[in-house]
C-alpha positions in Angstrom: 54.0 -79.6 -6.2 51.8 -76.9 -8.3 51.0 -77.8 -11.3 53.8 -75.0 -12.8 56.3 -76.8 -11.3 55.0 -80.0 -12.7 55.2 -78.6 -16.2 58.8 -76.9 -15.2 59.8 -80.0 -14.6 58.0 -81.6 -17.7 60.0 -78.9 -19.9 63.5 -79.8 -17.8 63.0 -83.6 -18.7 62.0 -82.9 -23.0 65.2 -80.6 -22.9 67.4 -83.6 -21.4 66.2 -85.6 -23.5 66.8 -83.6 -26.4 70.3 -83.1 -25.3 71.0 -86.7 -25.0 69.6 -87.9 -27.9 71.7 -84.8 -30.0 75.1 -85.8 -28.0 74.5 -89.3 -29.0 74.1 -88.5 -32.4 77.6 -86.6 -32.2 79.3 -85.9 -29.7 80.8 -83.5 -31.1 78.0 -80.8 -31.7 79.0 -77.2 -31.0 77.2 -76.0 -27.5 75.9 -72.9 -29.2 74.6 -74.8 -32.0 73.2 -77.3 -29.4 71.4 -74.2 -27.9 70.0 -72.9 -31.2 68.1 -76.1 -31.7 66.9 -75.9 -28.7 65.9 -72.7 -28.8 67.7 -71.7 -25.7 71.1 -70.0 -24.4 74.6 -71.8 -24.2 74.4 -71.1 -20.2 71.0 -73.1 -20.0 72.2 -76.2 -22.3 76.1 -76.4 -20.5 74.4 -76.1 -16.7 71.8 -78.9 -18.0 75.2 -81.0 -19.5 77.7 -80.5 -16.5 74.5 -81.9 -14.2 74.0 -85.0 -16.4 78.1 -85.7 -16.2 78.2 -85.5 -12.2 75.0 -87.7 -12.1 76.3 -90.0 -14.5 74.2 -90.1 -17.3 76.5 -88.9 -19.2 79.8 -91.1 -18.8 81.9 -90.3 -21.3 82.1 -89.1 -25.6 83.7 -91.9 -27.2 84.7 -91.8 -30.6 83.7 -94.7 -32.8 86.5 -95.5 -35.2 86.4 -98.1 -38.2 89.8 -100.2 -37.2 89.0 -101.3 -40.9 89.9 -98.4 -42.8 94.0 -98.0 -40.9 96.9 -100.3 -40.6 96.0 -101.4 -37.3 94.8 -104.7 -36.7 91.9 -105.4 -33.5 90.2 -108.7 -33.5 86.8 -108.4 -31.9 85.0 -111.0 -30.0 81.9 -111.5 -28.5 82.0 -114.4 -25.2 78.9 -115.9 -23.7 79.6 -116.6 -20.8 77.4 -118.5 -18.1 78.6 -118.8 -14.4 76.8 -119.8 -11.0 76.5 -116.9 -8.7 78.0 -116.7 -5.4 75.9 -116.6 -2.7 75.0 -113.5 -0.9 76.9 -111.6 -3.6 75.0 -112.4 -6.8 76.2 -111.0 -10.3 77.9 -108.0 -9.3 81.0 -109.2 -7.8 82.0 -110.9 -10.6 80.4 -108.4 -13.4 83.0 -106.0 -11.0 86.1 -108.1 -11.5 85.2 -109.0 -15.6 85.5 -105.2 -15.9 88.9 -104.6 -14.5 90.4 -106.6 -17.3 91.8 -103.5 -19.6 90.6 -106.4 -22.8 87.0 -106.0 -21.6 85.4 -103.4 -24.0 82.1 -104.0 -22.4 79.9 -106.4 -20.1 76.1 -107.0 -19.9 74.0 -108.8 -17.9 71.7 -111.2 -20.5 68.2 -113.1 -20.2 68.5 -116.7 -21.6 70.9 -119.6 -22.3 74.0 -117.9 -20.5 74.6 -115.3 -18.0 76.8 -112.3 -19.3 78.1 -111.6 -23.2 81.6 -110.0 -22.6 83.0 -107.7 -25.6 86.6 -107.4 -26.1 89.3 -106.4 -28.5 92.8 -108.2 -28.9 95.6 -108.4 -31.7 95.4 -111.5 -32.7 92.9 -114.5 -32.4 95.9 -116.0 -30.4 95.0 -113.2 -27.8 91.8 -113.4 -27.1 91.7 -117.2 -26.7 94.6 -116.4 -24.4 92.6 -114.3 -22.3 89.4 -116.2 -22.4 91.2 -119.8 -21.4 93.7 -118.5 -18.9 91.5 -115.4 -17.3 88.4 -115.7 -17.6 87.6 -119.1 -17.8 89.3 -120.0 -14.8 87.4 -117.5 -12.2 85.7 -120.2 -9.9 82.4 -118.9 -10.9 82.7 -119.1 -14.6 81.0 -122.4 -15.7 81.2 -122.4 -19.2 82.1 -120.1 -22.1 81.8 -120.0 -26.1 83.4 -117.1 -28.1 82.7 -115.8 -31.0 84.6 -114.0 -33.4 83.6 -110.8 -35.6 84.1 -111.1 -39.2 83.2 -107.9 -39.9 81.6 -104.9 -39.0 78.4 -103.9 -41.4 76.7 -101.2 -38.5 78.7 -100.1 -34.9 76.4 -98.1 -32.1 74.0 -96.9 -35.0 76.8 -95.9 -37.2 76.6 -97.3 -41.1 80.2 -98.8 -41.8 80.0 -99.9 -45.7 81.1 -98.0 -48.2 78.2 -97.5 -50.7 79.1 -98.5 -54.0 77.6 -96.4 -56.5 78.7 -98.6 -59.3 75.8 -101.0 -58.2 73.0 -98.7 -59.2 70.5 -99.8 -61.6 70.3 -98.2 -64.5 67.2 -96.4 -65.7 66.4 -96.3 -69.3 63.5 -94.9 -70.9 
């Protein structure tokens, strides 16, 4: 590799980057305006996109929504859950069969006191516990669990979620 190539590449990497970090500030950004701040053409900025989505780094454009503000209600919970891994098959079998539940919003591996923290949503309280003591806690690697319960929702995937209040202000007076 020359060393043009090596700065080709360089350039390739900044503009991915770029991309990314503008489609995770919204989604929703207009391809040409995408260009435009990158100072480069719609064809360039769309080939560089459609690559990311069949490698996938770019899995999918949600749309974060404040269940708050509508008539709907979603109870949110966040379950530790600790397990003994099977042999030969560690944490991925089971990480595999977590995710197949339609509840599970989202699953991570952790460092520390318990294995994985599951995310999901439900309707009710009544739900949830539903799930966790008559799915999840009874997979035969599952050792232990302890669910927790979001109150309320202050900041959501670097999205501010309070209203500000302008009636709190302090006054200035001379």
């Amino acid at each position: 590799m020359n060393c043009y190539n090596i700065i080709n590449v360089s350039m390739e990497e900044t503009m991915r980057n770029e991309i990314l970090r503008m489609l995770e500030n919204n989604s929703r950004i207009d391809l040409h305006d995408l260009a435009i701040m990158l100072g480069t053409d719609d064809s360039v900025v769309l080939e560089e996109i459609e690559k990311m989505e069949k490698e996938g780094v770019i899995c999918g454009y949600p749309t974060l929504i404040n269940w708050d503000k509508t008539d709907t209600e979603k109870v949110t919970a966040l379950i530790e859950v600790s397990v003994v891994p099977q042999r030969g098959q560690g944490f991925e079998k089971l990480a595999e069969r977590i995710c197949n539940y339609p509840e599970v919003k989202s699953i991570y591996l952790m460092s520390g006191a318990f294995d994985f923290v599951v995310f999901l949503e439900g309707k009710t309280l009544k739900e949830v516990s539903m799930f966790v003591s008559t799915k999840l806690s009874t997979l035969e690697a599952v050792s232990g669990t302890a669910t927790h319960f979001v109150l309320k929702k202050y900041k959501d995937h670097g999205m501010i979620l309070m209203e500000k209040d302008e009636s709190n202000r302090m006054k200035v007076t001379p």
